[in-house]
N, C-alpha and C positions, 0 to 999 in steps of 0.2 A: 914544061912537060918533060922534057930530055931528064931533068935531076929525078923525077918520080921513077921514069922508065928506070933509069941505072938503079935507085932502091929497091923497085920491084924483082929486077931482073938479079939481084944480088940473095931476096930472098927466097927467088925461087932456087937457084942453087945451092943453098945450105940450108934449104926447110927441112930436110932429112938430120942431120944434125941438132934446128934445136928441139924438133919430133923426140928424139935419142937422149938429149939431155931432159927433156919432162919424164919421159918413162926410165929414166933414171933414178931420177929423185920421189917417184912414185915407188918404185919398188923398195927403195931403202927406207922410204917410212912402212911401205909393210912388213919390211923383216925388222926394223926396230923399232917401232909405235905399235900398229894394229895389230901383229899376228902373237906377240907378246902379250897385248894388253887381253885380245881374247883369251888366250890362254890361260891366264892367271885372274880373269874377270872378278870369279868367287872372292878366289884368297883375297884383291885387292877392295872387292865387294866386306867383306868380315872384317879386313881388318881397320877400314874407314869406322864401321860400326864399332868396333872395340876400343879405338883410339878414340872416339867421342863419349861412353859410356865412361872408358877409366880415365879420361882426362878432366869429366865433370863430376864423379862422382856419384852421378844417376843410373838408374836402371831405364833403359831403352830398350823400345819394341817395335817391332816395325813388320805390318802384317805380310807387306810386300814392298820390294826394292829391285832396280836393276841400274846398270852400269852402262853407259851408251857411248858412242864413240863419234858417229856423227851426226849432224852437220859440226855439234862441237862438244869434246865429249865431257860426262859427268856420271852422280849418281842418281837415282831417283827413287824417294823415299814417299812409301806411300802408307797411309792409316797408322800413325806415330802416335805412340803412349809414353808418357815418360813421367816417373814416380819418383820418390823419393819415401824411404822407411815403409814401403806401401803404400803411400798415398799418392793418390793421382793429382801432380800439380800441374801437368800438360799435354794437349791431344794438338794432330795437325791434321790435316785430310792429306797434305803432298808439301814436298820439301824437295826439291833439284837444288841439287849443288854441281857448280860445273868448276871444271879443271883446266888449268892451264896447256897448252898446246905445247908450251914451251919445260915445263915442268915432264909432260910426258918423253921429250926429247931426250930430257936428263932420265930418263924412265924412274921418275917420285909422280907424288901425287901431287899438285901444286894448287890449294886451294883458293878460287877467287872470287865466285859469286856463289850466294846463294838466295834461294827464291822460297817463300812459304807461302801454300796458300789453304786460307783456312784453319783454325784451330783454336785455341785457349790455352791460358797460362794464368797461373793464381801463386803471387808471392804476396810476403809478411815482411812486415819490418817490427822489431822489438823494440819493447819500449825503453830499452839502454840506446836503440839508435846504433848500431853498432852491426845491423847485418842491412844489406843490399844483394844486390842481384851479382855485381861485381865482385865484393870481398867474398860472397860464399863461394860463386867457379872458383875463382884463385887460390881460395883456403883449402877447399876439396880437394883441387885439382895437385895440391905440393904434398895433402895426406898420400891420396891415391897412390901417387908415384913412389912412396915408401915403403905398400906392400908387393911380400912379396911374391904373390899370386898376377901383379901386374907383370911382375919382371918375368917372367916363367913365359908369361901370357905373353909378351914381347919376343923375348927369347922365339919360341913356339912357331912364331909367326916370321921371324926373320929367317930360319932354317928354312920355310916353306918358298920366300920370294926372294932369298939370296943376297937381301940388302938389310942395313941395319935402321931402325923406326926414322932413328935424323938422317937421317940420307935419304928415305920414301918419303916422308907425310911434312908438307908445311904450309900452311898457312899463310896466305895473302890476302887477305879480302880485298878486292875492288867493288863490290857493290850487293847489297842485302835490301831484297825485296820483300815485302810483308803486306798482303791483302787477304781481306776477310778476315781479321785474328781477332781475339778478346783480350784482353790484360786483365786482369781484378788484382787489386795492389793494395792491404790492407794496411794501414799503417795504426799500432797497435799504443804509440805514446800518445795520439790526439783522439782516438780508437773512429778514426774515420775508413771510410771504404769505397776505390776508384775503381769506376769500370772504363776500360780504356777499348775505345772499338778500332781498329787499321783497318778504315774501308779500303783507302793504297798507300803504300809507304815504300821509302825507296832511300838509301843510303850509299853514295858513290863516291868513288872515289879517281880522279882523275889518273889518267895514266903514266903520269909519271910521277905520282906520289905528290902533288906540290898541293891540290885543290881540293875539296869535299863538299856535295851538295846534299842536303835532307829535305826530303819531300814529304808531309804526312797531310793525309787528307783522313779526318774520322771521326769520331766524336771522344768526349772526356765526360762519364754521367748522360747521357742524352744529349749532350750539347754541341752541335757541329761545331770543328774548326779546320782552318785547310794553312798549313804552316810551311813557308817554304824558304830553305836557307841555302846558301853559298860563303863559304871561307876556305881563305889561305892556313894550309895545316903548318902545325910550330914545331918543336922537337920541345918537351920539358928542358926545365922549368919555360914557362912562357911569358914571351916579351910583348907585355901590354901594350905598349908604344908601337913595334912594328904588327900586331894583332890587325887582321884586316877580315872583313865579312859582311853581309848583307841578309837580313830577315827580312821577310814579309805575314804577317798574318791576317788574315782573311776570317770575319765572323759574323755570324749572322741569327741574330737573338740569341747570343752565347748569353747565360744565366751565370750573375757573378756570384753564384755561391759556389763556385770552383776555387775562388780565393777565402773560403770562410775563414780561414785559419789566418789571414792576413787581416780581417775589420775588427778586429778587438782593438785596432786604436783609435775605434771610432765609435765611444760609449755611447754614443744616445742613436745609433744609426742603425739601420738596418737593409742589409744591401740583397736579402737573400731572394726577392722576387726581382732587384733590378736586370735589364738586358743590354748587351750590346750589341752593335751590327756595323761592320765597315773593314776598317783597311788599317794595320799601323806597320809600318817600316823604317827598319832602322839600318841608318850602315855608318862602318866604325874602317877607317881607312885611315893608314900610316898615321905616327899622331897620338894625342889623348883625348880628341875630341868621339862622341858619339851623338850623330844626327838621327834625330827620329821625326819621321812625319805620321801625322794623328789626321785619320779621316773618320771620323765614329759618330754614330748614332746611341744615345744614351737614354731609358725611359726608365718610368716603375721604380725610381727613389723612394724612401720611406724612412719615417722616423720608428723606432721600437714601440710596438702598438698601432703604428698609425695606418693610415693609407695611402696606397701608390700615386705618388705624384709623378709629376715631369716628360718632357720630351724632349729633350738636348741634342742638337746635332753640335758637332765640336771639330772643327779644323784647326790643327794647331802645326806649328814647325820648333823645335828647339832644340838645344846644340848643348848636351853634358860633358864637363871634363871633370872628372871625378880626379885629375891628380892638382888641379888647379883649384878644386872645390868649388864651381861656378858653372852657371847654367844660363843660356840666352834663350830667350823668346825672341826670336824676327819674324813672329805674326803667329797672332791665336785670333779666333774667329768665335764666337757662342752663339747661339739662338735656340731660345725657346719660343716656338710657334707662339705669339698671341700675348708672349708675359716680356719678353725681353732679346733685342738683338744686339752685338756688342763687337767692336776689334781691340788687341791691343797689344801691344810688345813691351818688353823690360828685360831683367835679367835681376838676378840674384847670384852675391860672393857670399858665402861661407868656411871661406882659408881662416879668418879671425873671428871677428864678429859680424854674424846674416846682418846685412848689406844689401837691400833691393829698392829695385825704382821701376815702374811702371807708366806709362801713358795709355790711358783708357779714351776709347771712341764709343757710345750708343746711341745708335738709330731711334729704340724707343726702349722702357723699362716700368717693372712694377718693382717701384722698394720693396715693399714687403716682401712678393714671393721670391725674389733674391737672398734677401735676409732670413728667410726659409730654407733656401737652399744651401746658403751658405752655413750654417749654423749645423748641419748634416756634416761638417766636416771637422767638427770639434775632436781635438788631437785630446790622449788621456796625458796629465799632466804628468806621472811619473814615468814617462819617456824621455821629461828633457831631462838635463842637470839643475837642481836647484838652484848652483852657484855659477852655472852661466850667464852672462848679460844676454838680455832678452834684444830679439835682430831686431832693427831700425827697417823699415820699407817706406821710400816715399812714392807718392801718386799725382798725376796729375790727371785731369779729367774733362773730359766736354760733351757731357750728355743732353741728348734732345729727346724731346718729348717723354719728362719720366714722371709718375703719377706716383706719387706720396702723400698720406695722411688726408686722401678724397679729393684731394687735386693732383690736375694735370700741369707740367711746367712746363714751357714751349722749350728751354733750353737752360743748362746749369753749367756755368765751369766754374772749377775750383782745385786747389792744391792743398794735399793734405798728406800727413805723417802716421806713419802707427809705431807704435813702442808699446809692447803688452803692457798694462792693459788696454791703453788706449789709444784712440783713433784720434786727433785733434785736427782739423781743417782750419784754419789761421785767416781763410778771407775764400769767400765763393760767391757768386753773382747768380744770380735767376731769374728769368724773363719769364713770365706770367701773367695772363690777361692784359694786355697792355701796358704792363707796369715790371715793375722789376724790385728786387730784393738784395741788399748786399747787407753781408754778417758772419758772421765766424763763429765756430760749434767746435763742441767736443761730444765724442761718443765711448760708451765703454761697451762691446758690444757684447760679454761676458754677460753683463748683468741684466737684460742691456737698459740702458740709460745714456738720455740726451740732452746738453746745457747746447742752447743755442741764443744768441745777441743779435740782433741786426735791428737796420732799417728798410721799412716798403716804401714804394712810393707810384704813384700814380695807376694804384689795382682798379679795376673794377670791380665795384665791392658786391654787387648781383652775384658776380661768378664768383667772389671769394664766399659767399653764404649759401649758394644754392647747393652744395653738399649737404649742408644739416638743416634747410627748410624745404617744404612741399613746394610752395607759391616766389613768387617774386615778392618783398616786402621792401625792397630800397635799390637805387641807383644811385651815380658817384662815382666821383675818383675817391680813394681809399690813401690814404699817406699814415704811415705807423711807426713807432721806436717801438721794441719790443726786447724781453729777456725774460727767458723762462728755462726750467727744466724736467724734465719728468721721466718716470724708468713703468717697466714690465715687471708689476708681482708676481700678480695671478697670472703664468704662462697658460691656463686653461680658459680666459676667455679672449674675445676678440682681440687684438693689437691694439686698434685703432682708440675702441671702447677704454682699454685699460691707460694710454696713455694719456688721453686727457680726465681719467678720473685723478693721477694720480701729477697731474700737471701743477708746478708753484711758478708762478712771474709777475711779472710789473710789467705799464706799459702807458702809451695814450694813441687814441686816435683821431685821425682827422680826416672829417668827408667833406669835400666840396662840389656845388653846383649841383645838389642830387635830390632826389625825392623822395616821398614815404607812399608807399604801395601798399594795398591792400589790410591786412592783419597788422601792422604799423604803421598807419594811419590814423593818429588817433583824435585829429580832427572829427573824426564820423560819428564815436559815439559823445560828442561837444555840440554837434550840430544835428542831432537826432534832440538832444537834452535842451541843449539855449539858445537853438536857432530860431526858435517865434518869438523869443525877446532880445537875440542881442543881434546885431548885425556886423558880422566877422568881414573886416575888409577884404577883396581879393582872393576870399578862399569859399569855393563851394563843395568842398568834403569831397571830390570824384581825385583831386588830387593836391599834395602838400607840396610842394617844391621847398626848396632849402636851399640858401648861399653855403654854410658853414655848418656842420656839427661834430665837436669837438668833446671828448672825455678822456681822465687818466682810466686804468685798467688794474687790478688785482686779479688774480687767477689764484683761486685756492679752494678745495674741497668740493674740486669738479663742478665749479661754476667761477661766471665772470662777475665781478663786481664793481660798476660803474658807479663810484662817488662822485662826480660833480659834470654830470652830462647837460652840455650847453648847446640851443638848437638854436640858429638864427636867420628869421625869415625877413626876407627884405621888403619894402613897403606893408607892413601886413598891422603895424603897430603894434603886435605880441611881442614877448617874448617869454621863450620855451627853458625851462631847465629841468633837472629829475635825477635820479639816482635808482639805484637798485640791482637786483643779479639774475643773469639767464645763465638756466644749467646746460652742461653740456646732456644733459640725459634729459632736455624739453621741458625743464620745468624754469619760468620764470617769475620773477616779483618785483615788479619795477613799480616807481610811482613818478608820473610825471607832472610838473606844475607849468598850466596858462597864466599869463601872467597880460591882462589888458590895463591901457591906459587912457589917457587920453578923453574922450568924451563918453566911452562907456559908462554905462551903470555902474556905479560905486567906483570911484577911481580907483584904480590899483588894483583891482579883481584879479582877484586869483583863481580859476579851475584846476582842483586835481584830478587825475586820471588816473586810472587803477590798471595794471597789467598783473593777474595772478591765479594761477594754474598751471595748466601745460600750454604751453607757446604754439600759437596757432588754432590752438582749439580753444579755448577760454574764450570769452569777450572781454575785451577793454571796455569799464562804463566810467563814468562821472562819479566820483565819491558821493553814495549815500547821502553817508553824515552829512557832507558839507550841503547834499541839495535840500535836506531836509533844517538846515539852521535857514538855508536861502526863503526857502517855502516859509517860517514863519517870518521872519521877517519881511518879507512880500506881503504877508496878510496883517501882521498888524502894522504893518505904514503906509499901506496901501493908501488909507485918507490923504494922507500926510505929500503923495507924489500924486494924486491926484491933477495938480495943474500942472505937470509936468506932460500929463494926456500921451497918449500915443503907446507902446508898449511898457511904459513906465507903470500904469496903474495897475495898482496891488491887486486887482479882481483877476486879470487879463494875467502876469507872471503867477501869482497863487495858481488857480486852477490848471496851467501848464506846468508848472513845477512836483506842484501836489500830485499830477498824474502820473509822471514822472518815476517819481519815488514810490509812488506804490504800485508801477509795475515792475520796476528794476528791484523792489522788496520781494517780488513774488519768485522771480528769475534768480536772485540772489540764492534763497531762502531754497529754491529748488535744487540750484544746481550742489548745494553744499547738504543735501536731504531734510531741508526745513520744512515746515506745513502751517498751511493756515485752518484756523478751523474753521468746520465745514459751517457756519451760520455764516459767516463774514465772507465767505465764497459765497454762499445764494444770494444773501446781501448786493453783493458785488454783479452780479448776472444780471439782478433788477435793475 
C-alpha cells in the first residue's frame, strides 16, 4: 500500500501540469488541423471533386457532399452520377471517403478509406480485348493531365489553398468498402453479359503495408457466392516461390454456367443446369506448392440433349506445384447416394511424360452409371499435341459390392494400366455368389469395347441366371473358361441390351451336383407323353437332379450355342445329350435327346425333346414326328409283343400314344396359328 500512496500522492501534485500539457496539444490541433480545415472546407470540398473528375476522365456529379472532421475526418458524397461522352455508366446513393489524421497534420489530404453504398456501374470490354477498367483510368488519366484546361484548373486552385496539388492530395488506400452495388460487365469478344451484385465487400489493407484481405459476399448472375481471401502483398515483378495467401469460397447452388466459356472442352457435356454447394480453400505458403481442400456438393450433370442426372458429394485434399508439374492426392472421398461410394489417393507428374498412379477403395458401385459419368468428361482432342506420347496412369483397386452387366460382385480387386486408347487390367479376382472369377481384360473405353479371358469357379448358377429368367430353372455349382469380346454401336439403346447383341467368344461349362427346375425340366413333358408305358427309374417329373452337366459355348449373333451339351444322371439308366442356341433376347431352340437302355422298350430308345420359341413361355413337348412313327409302330406289332403282356401290348401303347399326338397336333398347330377343320373338331367332341 505505501508504493500506491507515493504514486497517488505524486499525481496529485502535477495533475495541474499534465491538465496544461493536454489543453496544450488541444489547442495546437485547433490552430493547425480544425480551424484551417473549416476554413477552407469548400475549396478542399471542390478540389477533392476536380482531382477525381480530371484524374479519370469522367464527368462527376454529386447532388450533395460535405466534409466532416470528427470523430474522423473525411468527405461525404451523396446521389453520385458519373458519365462518360453522356452516357450514364454509374450512379451511388453515398460514397464517404475518409482522411488521414496524419495527412491533415502535414495539412494534404491523405486518402485512405473509402466506403460506397449503393449504386451501379455498366462496363464493356472489346472485342480486340484490349480495354478494362484498369488501362482506360490510367490511359485517361495521362490524356487528362496534358490538357491545358486541367493545368489552369490546378494552377486556379493552388493560388486559392497556398499549396501545390503534390503536396495536398494523395492517395493511400487502406481499405474500400462496397455494399449494395451492381456491376454489369459486357464482354463483347464472347458477347456474353455479367451482372455482379456486392451485397458486402471489403478491401483492406493492413497497417503497415505488408497484408491484404478481400471479403465479397454477393451474387455473379443470380448465383450466391461469399469469397473470402488473405495474402502477403509483393512489390512487382512477383516472387511465385515467396507468394503466400489463403482463399476460401463458400457456395450454395452456385450454377456452373458462370464458367460457360470454360466447357467447350467438354463436346458431348452440358454443364449449364449443373449446381454446386460447399466450401473450397486454398493456401499457397512459402514454396511452389498450392494446397486446396474440396468440400462440395455436385448435382444436375447432363449430357447435350439429355437429362439431369447425379448427386455428388466430393471431399477431396490435393497439393499442386505447377513449377514441378505434379500434383498429389492424399485423399479424395466421392459418393453418389444409391449409385456409388468410393476413396482414393494418387498423384500425377507431368515434368515429361503424364505419369499417374492411383489406389482406388469402393464401399459399393454401379458400373454403368460411373461409365455415364465418366464419359461426361471427354477432353476435345485438338487440345492435346498430336506428337505427344499419350500419359501412362496405373491403378490399383479393391472394390466391394459392384453390380455390372445385372450382377452384383461381393468384391473385385485388380491392377490395371491406361495408355490412350486403352485401359488393359493384366489379372483381377471377383468373389461372386460363392464362387469367384480370375481373368484378365482389356477395355477401350472410347469406343467402348471389351475383350475379357478368365476362369469361374464354384458360381451358383441360380444367381448367375436369375437376371435374365422369371422363375428358378437350375441349381449347381457353375465352373467355366470363357473369352469373349463385345463393344457399344448403337449408343441409343440400352448398354446392357447392346453388348450382348453384339458379343463374339468361346467357352464351356460345367455344373455339378445340381438340378432342372421348373421350365427346364424337361422330364415333365416325357412323363406327361410315356409315363403309362415306360417306367423311368428314380425319376417322378416333380424334380431332375444331375451329377454333372457339361457343354462347349459359341456366343455369336446374340445368342449362345451349345454344340455337344452332356447331362449326366446317376443311377437313372438314361442318358441325356442335346445341342442348340438360347438368345439373349429370350428366344431359344434347343433339341434335346433321352437316350434309355437297358430293359426298356426297344433298347437304345431314344426320346427327343423339342425347346422352341421364347424361353419360358413356349412348352417343351416330345417330338411329334418321332411319337407319331412310335404310334404306328405300336399298332402294327402290337400282335407281335402281345406275350410280352403288361404295357408292351400294342392296343394299351397305340391308344396312349395316338392320343398323344393328336392333342400336342392341335396345341402345336395352335400355337404356330394352324386349324383343324371344323368336321374333325365335332368329330372329335363326339
Amino acid at each position: 500500500m505505501r508504493s500506491w500512496d507515493v504514486v497517488n500522492r505524486y499525481l496529485e501534485e502535477n495533475k495541474i501540469r499534465y491538465v496544461s500539457v493536454l489543453v496544450f496539444f488541444g489547442l495546437l490541433f485547433l490552430l493547425i488541423v480544425y480551424i484551417p480545415f473549416v476554413q477552407r472546407k469548400e475549396v478542399y470540398k471542390e478540389f477533392v471533386l476536380e482531382q477525381l473528375r480530371n484524374s479519370t476522365g469522367l464527368d462527376i456529379k454529386v447532388a450533395d457532399s460535405d466534409l466532416y472532421l470528427l470523430p474522423f475526418p473525411g468527405i461525404e458524397l451523396e446521389k453520385i452520377e458519373i458519365r462518360k461522352d453522356n452516357i450514364l455508366i454509374a450512379v451511388s446513393d453515398k460514397v464517404d471517403i475518409d482522411i488521414s489524421w496524419f495527412g491533415l497534420l502535414k495539412r494534404m489530404i491523405e486518402i485512405r478509406d473509402i466506403s460506397i453504398n449503393g449504386g451501379y456501374l455498366h462496363l464493356e470490354r472489346r472485342k480486340d480485348g484490349s480495354f478494362d477498367i484498369v488501362e482506360y483510368l490510367n490511359g485517361k488519366k495521362k490524356q487528362v493531365e496534358q490538357k491545358s484546361n486541367v493545368k489552369v484548373l490546378f494552377e486556379d486552385v493552388n493560388s486559392r489553398i497556398g499549396f501545390s496539388t503534390e503536396d495536398f492530395l494523395a492517395v493511400s488506400l487502406k481499405n474500400i468498402e462496397i455494399d449494395n452495388f451492381t456491376l454489369e460487365y459486357n464482354e463483347h469478344k464472347h458477347d456474353h453479359n455479367y451482372l455482379v451484385y456486392f451485397k458486402k465487400s471489403q478491401v483492406s489493407v493492413s497497417f503497415y503495408g505488408h497484408d491484404v484481405d478481400l471479403l465479397f459476399q454477393g451474387k455473379i448472375d443470380d448465383q450466391p457466392i461469399d469469397l473470402e481471401l488473405t495474402g502477403a502483398l509483393q512489390k512487382f515483378p512477383i516472387n511465385w516461390e515467396k507468394l503466400q495467401f489463403s482463399a476460401i469460397l463458400k457456395t450454395e447452388e452456385l450454377s456452373l454456367s458462370l464458367l460457360r466459356d470454360l466447357f467447350y472442352i467438354f463436346p458431348i457435356a452440358d454443364f449449364s443446369k449443373t449446381k454446386i454447394s460447399g466450401r473450397t480453400e486454398i493456401i499457397k505458403e512459402e514454396g511452389t506448392v498450392f494446397k486446396f481442400k474440396v468440400r462440395n456438393q455436385i448435382k444436375d450433370l447432363a449430357y447435350k440433349g439429355g437429362l439431369p442426372f447425379g448427386n455428388i458429394r466430393i471431399n477431396a485434399d490435393f497439393d499442386l506445384d505447377n513449377i514441378q508439374k505434379k500434383i498429389s492426392f492424399p485423399f479424395i472421398e466421392a459418393a453418389w447416394e444409391g449409385v456409388a461410394k468410393a476413396t482414393a489417393k494418387g498423384s500425377v507428374n507431368w515434368k515429361n511424360r503424364s505419369l499417374g498412379q492411383f489406389d482406388i477403395k469402393a464401399d459399393y458401385g454401379d458400373y454403368h452409371n460411373i461409365l455415364k459419368l465418366s464419359k461426361l468428361f471427354k477432353i476435345q482432342d485438338d487440345l492435346f499435341d498430336p506428337n505427344s506420347p499419350p500419359g501412362i496412369f496405373y491403378f490399383t483397386a479393391e472394390l466391394n459390392n459392384i453390380f455390372a452387366f445385372k450382377h452384383r460382385f461381393a468384391h473385385i480387386s485388380m491392377e490395371a494400366k491406361y495408355v490412350d486408347p486403352l485401359l488393359s487390367i493384366p489379372n483381377f479376382h471377383a468373389y461372386i455368389y460363392n464362387g469367384e472369377i480370375l481373368g484378365k481384360a482389356k477395355i477401350y473405353p472410347d469406343i467402348p469395347k471389351i475383350e475379357v479371358e478368365g476362369d469361374a469357379h464354384r458360381l451358383q448358377v441360380d444367381k448367375v441366371l436369375l437376371p435374365y429368367v422369371s422363375e428358378k430353372i437350375m441349381q449347381g455349382e457353375l465352373s467355366s473358361w470363357f473369352s469373349f469380346e463385345t463393344q457399344i454401336r448403337n449408343h441409343s439403346r440400352d448398354s446392357v441390351i447392346e453388348l450382348f447383341a453384339n458379343m463374339k467368344g468361346i467357352g464351356n461349362i460345367t455344373i455339378k451336383d445340381g438340378e432342372l427346375l421348373g421350365y427346364a425340366n424337361f422330364m415333365i413333358p416325357v412323363l406327361n407323353t410315356l409315363g403309362k408305358i415306360i417306367a423311368f427309374k428314380g425319376v417322378d417329373g416333380r424334380q431332375l437332379k444331375f451329377s454333372t452337366l457339361k457343354s462347349d459355348v459359341k456366343i455369336a449373333n446374340n445368342e449362345m450355342y451349345f454344340p455337344n451339351m452332356k447331362l449326366e444322371i446317376e443311377n437313372s439308366g438314361m442318358d441325356v445329350d442335346g445341342k442348340g442356341t438360347v438368345g439373349f433376347d429370350q428366344k431359344i431352340d434347343m433339341r434335346i435327346h433321352l437316350r434309355l437302355g437297358g430293359k426298356y422298350i426297344g433298347k437304345g430308345l431314344q426320346i427327343p425333346i423339342i425347346y422352341a420359341g421364347t424361353f419360358g413361355k413356349s412348352i417343351p413337348y416330345v417330338d411329334p414326328i418321332w411319337l407319331g412313327s412310335v404310334y404306328t409302330g405300336m399298332t402294327l406289332l402290337g400282335p407281335y409283343l402281345l406275350p410280352l403282356g403288361g404295357p408292351y401290348a400294342g392296343g394299351v401303347a397305340g391308344s396312349v400314344i395316338g392320343e398323344y399326338v393328336r392333342d400336342l397336333w392341335d396345341g402345336v398347330t395352335g400355337l404356330f396359328g394352324g386349324s383343324e377343320p371344323e368336321p374333325n373338331k365335332k368329330q372329335k367332341e363326339k
